[in-house]
MDAnalysis code that builds the backbone (N, CA, C; Angstrom):
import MDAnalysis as mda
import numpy as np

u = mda.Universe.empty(570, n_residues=190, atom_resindex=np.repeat(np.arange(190), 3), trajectory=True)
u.add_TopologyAttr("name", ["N", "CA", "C"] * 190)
u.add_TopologyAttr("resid", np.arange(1, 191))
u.add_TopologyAttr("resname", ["UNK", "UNK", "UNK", "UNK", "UNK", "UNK", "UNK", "UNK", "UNK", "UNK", "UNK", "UNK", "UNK", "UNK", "UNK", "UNK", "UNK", "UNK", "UNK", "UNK", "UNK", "UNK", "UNK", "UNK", "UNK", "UNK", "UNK", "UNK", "UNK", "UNK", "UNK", "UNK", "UNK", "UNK", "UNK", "UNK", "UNK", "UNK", "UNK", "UNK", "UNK", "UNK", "UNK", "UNK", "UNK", "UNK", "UNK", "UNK", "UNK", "UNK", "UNK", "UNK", "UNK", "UNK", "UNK", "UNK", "UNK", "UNK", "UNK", "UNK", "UNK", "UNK", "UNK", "UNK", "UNK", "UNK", "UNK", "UNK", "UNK", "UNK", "UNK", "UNK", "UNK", "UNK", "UNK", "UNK", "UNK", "UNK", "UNK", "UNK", "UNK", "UNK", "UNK", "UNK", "UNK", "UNK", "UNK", "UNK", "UNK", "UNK", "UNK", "UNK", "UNK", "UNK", "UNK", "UNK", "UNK", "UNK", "UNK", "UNK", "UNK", "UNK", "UNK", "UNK", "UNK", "UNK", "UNK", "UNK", "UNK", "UNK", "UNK", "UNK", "UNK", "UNK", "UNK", "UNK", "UNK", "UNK", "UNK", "UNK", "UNK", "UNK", "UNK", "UNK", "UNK", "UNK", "UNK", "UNK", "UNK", "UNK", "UNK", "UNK", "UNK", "UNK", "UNK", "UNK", "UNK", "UNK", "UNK", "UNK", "UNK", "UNK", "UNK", "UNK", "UNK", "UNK", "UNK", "UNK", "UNK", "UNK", "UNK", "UNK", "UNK", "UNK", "UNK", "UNK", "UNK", "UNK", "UNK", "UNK", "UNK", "UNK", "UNK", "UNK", "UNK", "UNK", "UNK", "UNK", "UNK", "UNK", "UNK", "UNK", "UNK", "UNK", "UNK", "UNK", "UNK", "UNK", "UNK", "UNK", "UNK", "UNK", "UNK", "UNK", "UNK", "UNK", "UNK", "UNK", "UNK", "UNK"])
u.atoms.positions = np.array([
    [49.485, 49.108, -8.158],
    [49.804, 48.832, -6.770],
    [49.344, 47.423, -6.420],
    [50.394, 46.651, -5.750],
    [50.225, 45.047, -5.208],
    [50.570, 45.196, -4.011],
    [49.505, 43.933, -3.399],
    [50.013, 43.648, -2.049],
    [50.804, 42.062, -2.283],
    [52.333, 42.283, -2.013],
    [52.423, 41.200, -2.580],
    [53.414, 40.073, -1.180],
    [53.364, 39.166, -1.023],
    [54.209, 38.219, -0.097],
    [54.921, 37.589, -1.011],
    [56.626, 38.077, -0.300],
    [57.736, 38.138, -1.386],
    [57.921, 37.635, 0.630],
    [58.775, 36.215, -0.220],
    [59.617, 35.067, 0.747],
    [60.536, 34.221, 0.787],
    [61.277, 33.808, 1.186],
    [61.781, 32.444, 0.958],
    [61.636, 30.808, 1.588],
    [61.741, 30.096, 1.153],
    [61.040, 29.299, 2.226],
    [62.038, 27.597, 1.668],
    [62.004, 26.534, 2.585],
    [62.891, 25.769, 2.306],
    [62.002, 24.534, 1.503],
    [62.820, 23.477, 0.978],
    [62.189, 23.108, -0.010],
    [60.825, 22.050, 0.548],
    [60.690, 21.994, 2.207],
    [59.665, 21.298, 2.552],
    [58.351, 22.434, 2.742],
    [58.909, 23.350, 3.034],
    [57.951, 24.716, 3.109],
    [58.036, 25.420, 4.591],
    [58.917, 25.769, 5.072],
    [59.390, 26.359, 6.149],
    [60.197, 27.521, 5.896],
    [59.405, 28.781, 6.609],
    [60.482, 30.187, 6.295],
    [61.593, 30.359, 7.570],
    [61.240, 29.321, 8.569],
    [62.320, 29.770, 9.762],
    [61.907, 28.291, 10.601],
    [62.693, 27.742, 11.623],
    [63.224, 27.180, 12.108],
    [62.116, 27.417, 13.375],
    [62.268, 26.322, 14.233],
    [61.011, 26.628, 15.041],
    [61.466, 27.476, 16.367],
    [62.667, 27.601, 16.546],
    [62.950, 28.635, 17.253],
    [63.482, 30.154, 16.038],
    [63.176, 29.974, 15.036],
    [63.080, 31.387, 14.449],
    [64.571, 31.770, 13.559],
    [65.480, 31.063, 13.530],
    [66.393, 30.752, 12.481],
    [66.323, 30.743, 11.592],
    [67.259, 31.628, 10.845],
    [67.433, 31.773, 9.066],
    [68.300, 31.410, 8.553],
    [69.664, 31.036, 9.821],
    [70.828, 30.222, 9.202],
    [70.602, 29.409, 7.901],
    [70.018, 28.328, 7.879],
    [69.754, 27.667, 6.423],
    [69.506, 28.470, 5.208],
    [69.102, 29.440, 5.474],
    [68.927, 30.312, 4.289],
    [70.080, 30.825, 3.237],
    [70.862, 31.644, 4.104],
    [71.907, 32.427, 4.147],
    [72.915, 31.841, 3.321],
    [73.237, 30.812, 3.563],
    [74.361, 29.904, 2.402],
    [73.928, 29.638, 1.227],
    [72.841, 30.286, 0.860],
    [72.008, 29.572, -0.727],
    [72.030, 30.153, -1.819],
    [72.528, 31.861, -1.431],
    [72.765, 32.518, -2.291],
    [72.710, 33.774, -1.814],
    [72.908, 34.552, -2.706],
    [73.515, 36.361, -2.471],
    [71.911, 37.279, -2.613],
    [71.613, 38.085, -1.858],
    [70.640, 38.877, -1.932],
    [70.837, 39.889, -3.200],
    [71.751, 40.033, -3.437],
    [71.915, 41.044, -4.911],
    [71.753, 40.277, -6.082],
    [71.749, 38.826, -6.045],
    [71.469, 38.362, -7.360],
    [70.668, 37.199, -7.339],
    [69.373, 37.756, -6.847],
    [67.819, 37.518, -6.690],
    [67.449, 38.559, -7.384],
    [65.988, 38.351, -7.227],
    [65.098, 39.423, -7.798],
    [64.977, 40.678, -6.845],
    [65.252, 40.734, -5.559],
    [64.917, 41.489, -4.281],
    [65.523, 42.638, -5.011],
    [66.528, 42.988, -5.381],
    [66.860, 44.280, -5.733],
    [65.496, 45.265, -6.766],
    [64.963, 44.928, -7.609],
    [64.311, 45.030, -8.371],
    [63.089, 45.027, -7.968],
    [62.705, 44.085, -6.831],
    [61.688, 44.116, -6.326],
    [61.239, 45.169, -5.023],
    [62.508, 45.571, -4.314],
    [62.517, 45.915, -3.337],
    [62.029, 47.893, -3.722],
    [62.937, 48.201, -4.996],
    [62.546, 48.735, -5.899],
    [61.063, 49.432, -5.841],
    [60.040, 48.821, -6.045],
    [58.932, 48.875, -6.668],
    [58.250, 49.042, -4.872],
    [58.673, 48.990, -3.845],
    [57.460, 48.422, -2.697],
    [57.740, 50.519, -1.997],
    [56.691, 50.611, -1.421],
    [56.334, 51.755, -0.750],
    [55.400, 51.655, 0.776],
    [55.022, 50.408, 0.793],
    [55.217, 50.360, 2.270],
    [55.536, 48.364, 2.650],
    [55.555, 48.402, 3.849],
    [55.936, 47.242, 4.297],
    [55.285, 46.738, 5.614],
    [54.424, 45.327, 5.884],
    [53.754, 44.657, 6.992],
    [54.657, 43.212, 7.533],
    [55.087, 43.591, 8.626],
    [55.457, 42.197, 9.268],
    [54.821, 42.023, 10.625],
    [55.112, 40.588, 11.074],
    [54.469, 40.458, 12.320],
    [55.614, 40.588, 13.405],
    [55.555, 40.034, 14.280],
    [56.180, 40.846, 15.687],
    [58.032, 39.583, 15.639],
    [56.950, 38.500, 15.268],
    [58.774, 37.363, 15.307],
    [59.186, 37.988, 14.303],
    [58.994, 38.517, 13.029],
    [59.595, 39.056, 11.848],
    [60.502, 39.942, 12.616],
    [59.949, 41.238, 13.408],
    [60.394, 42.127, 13.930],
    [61.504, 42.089, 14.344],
    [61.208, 41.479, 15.911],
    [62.080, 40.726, 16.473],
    [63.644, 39.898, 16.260],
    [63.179, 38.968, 15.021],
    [64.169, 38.242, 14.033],
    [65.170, 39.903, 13.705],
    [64.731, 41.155, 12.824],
    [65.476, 41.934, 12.347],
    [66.512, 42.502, 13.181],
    [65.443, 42.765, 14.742],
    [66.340, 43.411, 16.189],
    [67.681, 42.508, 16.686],
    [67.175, 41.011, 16.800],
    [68.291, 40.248, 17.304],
    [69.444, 39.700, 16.239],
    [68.816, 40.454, 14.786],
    [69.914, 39.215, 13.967],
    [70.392, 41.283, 13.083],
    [70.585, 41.809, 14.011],
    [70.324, 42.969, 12.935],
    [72.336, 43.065, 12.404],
    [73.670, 42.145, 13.228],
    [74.703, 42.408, 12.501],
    [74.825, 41.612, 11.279],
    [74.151, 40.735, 11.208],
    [73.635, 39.621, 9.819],
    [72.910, 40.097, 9.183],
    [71.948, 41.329, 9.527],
    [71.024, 41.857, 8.485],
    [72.148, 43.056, 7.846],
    [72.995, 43.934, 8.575],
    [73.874, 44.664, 7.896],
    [74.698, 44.224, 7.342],
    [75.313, 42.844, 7.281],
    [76.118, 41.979, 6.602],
    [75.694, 41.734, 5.145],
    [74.223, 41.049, 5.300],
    [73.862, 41.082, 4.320],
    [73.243, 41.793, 3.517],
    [73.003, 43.291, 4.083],
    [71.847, 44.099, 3.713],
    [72.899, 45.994, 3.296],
    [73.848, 45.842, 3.935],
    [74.293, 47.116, 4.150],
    [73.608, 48.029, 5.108],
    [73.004, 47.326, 6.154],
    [72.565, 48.392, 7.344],
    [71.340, 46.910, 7.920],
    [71.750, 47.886, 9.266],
    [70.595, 46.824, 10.604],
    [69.233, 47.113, 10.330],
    [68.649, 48.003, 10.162],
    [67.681, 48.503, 9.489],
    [67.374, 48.945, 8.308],
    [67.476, 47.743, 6.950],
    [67.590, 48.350, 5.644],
    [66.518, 49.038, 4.864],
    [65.553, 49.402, 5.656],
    [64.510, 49.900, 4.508],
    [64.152, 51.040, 5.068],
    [64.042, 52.426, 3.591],
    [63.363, 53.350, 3.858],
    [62.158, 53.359, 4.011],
    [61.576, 52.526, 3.074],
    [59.791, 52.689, 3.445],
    [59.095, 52.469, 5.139],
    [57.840, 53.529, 5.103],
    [57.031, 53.110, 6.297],
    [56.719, 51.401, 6.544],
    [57.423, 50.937, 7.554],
    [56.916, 49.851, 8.187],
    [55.519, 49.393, 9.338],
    [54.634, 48.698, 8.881],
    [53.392, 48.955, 10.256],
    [54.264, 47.343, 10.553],
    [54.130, 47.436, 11.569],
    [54.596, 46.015, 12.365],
    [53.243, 45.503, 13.632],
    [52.804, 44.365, 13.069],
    [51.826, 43.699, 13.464],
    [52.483, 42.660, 15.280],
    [51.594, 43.713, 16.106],
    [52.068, 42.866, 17.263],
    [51.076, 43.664, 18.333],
    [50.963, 42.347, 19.430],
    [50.150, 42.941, 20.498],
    [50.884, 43.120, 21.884],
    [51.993, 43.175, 22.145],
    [53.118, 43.726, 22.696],
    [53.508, 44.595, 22.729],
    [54.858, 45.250, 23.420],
    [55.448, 46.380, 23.174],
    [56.509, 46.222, 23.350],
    [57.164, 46.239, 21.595],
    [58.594, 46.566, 21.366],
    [59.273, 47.029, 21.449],
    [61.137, 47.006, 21.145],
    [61.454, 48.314, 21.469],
    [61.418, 48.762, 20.126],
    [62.239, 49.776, 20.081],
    [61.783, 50.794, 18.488],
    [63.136, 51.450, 17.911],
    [63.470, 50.857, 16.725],
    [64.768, 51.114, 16.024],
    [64.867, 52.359, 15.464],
    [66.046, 52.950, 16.307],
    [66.206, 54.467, 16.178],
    [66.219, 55.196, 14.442],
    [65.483, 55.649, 14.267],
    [65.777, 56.301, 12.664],
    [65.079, 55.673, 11.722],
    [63.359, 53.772, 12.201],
    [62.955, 53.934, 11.451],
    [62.018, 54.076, 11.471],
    [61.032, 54.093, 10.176],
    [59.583, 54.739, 10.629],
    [58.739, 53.337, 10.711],
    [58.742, 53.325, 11.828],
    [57.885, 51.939, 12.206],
    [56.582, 52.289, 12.713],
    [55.356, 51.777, 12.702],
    [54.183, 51.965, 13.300],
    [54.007, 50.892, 14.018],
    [53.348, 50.729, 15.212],
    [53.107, 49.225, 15.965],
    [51.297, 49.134, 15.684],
    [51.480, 48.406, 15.368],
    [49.452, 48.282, 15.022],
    [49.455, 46.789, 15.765],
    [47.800, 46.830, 16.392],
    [47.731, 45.173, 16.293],
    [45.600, 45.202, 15.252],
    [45.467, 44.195, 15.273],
    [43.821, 43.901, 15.368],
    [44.056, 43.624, 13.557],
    [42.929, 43.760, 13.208],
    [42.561, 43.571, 11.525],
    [43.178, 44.125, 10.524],
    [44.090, 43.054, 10.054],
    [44.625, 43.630, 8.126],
    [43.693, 44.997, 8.114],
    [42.636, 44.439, 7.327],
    [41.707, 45.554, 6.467],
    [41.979, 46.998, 7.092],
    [42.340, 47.181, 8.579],
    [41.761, 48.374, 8.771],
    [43.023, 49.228, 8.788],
    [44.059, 48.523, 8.015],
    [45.633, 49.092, 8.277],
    [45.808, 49.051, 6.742],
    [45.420, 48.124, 5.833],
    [45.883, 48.603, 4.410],
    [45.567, 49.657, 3.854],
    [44.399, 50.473, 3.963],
    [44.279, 51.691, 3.727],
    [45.191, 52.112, 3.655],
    [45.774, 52.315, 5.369],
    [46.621, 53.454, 5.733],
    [48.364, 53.119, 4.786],
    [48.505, 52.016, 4.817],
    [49.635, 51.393, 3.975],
    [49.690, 52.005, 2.863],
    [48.199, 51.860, 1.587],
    [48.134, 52.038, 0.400],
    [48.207, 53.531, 0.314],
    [47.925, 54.461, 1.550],
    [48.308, 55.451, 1.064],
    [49.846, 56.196, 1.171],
    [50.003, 55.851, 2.161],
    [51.580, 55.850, 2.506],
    [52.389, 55.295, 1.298],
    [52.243, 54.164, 0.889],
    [52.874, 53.411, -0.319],
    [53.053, 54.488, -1.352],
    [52.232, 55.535, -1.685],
    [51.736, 56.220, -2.905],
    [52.226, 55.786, -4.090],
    [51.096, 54.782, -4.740],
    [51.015, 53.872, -5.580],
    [52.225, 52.639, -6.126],
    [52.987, 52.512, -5.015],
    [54.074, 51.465, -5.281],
    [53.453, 50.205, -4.262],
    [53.934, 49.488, -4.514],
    [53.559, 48.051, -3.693],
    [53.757, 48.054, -2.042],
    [52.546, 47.126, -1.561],
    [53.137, 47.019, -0.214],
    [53.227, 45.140, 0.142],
    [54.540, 45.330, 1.067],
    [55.288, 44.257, 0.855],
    [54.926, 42.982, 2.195],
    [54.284, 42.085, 1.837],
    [54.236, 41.550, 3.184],
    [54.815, 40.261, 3.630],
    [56.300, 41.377, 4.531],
    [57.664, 40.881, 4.905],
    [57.716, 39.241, 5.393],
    [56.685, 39.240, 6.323],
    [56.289, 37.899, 7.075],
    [55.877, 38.209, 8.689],
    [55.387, 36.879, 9.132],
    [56.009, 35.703, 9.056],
    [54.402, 35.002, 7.723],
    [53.726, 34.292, 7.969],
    [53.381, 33.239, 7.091],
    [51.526, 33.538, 7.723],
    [52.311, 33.467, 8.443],
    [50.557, 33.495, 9.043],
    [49.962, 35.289, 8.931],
    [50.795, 35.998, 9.071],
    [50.717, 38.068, 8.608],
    [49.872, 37.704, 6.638],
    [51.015, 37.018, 6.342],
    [50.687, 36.769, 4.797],
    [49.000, 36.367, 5.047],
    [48.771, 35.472, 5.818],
    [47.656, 34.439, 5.152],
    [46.404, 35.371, 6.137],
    [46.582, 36.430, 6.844],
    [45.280, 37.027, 7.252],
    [44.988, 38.472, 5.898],
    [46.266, 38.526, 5.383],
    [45.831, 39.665, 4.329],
    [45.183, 38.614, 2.952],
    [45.511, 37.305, 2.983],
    [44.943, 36.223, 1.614],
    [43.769, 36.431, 2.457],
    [43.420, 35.906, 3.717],
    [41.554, 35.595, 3.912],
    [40.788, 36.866, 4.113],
    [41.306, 38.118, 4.325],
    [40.782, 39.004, 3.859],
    [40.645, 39.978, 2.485],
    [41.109, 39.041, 1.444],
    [41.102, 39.238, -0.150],
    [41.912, 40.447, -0.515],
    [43.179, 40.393, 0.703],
    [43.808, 41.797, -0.062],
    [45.245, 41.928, -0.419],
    [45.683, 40.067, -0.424],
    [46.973, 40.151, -1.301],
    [46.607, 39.749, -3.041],
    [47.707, 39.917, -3.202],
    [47.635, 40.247, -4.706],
    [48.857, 39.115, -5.271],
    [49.643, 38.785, -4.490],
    [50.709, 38.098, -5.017],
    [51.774, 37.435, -4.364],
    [51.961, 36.987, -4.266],
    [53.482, 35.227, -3.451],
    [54.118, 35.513, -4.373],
    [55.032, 35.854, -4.196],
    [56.676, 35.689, -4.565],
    [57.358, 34.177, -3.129],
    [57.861, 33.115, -3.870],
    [58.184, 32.125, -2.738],
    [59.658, 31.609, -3.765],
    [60.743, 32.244, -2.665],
    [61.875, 31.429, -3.629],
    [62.262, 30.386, -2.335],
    [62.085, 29.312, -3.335],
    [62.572, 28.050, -2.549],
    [63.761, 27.844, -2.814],
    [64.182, 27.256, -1.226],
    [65.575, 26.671, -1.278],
    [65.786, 25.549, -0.941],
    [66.983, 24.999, -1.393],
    [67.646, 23.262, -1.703],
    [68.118, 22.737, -0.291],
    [66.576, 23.388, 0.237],
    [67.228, 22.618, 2.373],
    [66.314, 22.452, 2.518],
    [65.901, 21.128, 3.452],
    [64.998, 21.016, 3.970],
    [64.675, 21.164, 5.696],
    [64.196, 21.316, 6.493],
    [64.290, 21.250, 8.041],
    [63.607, 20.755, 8.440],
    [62.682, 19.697, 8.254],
    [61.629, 19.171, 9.151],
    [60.671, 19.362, 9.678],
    [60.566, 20.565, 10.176],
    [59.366, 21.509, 10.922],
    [60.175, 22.798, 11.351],
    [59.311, 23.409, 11.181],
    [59.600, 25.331, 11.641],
    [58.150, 26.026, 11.177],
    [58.583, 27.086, 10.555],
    [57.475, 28.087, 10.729],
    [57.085, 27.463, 9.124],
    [55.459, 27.203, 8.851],
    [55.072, 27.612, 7.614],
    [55.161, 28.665, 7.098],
    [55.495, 28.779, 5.696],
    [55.370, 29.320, 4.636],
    [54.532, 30.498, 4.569],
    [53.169, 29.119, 4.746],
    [51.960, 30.198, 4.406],
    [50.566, 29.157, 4.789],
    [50.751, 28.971, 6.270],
    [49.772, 28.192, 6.969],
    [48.136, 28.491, 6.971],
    [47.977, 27.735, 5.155],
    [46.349, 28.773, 4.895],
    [46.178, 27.516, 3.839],
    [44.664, 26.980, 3.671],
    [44.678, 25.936, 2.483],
    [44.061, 27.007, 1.640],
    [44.729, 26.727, 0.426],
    [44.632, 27.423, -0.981],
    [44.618, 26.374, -1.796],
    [43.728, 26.168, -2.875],
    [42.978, 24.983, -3.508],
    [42.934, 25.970, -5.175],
    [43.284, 25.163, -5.720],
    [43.051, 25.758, -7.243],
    [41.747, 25.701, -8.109],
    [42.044, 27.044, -8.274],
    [42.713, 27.517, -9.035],
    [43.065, 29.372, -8.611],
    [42.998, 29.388, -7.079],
    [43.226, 30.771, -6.909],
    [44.530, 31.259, -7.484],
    [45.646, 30.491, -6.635],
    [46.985, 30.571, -6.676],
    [47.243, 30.057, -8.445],
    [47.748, 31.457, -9.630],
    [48.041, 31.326, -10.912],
    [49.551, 31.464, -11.153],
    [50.187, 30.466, -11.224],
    [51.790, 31.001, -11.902],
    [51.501, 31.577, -12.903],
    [52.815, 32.751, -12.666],
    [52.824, 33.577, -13.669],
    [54.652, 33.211, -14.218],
    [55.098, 32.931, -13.181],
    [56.937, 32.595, -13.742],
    [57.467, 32.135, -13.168],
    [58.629, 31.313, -13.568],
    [59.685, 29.926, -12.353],
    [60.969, 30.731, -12.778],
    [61.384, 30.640, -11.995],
    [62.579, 31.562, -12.268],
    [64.309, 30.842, -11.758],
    [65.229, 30.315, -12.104],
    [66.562, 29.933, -11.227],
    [67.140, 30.899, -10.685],
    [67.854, 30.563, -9.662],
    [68.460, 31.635, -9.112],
    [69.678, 30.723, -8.581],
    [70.475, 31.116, -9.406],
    [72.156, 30.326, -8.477],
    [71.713, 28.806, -8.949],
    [72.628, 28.253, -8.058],
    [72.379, 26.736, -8.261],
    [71.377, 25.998, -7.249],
    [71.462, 26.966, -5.942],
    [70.232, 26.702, -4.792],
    [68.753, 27.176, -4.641],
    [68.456, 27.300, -5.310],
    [66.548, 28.924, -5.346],
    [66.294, 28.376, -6.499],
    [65.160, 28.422, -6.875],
    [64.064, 28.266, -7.252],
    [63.001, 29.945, -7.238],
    [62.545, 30.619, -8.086],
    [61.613, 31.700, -7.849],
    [60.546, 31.630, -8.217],
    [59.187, 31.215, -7.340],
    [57.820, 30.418, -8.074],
    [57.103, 32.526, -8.218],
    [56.311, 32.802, -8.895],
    [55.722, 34.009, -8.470],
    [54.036, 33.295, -9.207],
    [53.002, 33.533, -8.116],
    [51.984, 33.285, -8.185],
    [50.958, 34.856, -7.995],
    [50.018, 34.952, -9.235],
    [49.149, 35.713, -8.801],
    [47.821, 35.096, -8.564],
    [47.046, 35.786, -6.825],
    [46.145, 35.377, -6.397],
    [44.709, 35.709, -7.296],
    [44.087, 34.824, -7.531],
    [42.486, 35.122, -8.181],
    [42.000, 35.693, -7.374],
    [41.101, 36.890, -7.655],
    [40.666, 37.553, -6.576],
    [38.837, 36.624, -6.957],
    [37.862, 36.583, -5.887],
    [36.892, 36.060, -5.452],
    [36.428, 34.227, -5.784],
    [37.745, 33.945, -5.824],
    [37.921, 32.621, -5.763],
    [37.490, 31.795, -4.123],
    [36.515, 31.361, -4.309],
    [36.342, 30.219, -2.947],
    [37.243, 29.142, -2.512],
    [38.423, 29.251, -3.169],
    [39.342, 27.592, -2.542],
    [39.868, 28.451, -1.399],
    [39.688, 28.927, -0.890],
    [40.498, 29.126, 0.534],
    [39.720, 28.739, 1.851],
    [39.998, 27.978, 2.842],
    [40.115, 28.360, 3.913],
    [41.447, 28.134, 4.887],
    [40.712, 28.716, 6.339],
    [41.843, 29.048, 7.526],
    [41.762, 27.772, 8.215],
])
């Protein structure tokens, strides 16, 4: 079982647009011939934060376009937000807000022993890295750049935590870096 942040991000290091856009993404290549199938595979629960959310609710005929449904995942979702959303009929969403730690438990057991996936945005990723409980970046980069939008993964990570393990092509646009995190490595801070 991994906690792993599986993303895409553009080739300056931006997963969305600063008003929250994925357009750039979308033209770079096909979700079936990535790794996501295979990967998606293996995950048993799933953490995003509230713009993640949000992004799925307002873009959800582009997510069935590209996904085969507005809501494509069976697994339990906890969705990180201190608001109140609305709530997509038929999935199993939890609304949590406050500390990673005190929600992966409940994830890892729900997961029952398959991976839990953490969807985004960048900053969701980088409170489960400073509380030592991801396990792995999946980051497929793409052949766009935008200037400014959302980081990646707005956290300094200093080596030698972050270990490639494989570079992968994908199409003629992606790039697939997969890094596993050293666990009690000091190069991090927030």
């Amino acid at each position: 079982m991994k906690t792993q942040y599986y993303t895409a991000t553009s080739l300056d290091g931006f997963i969305a647009t600063e008003d929250d856009s994925l357009d750039w993404l979308f033209p770079l290549g096909d979700l079936n011939n990535s790794s996501y199938p295979e990967f998606i595979a293996e995950v048993g629960a799933l953490a995003m934060g509230s713009a993640t959310y949000e992004w799925m609710i307002h873009n959800s005929d582009q997510v069935a376009t590209e996904t085969g449904s507005s809501w494509p995942y069976t697994q339990p979702a906890w969705v990180f937000t201190s608001r109140r959303l609305p709530v997509i009929e038929g999935a199993d969403i939890r609304f949590v807000k406050g500390d990673v730690r005190q929600v992966h438990n409940e994830m890892q057991a729900a997961a029952k022993g398959k991976n839990i996936w953490i969807v985004g945005g960048g900053d969701l990723a980088g409170q489960f890295h400073d509380a030592g409980l991801l396990d792995e970046l999946i980051v497929q980069i793409g052949s766009a750049t935008l200037g400014r939008g959302k980081q990646v993964f707005p956290r300094r990570v200093l080596s030698p935590t972050l270990c490639l393990m494989s570079v992968r092509q994908i199409g003629m646009g992606m790039a697939e870096l997969r890094y596993e995190v050293a666990k009690g490595s000091s190069g991090s801070a927030a």
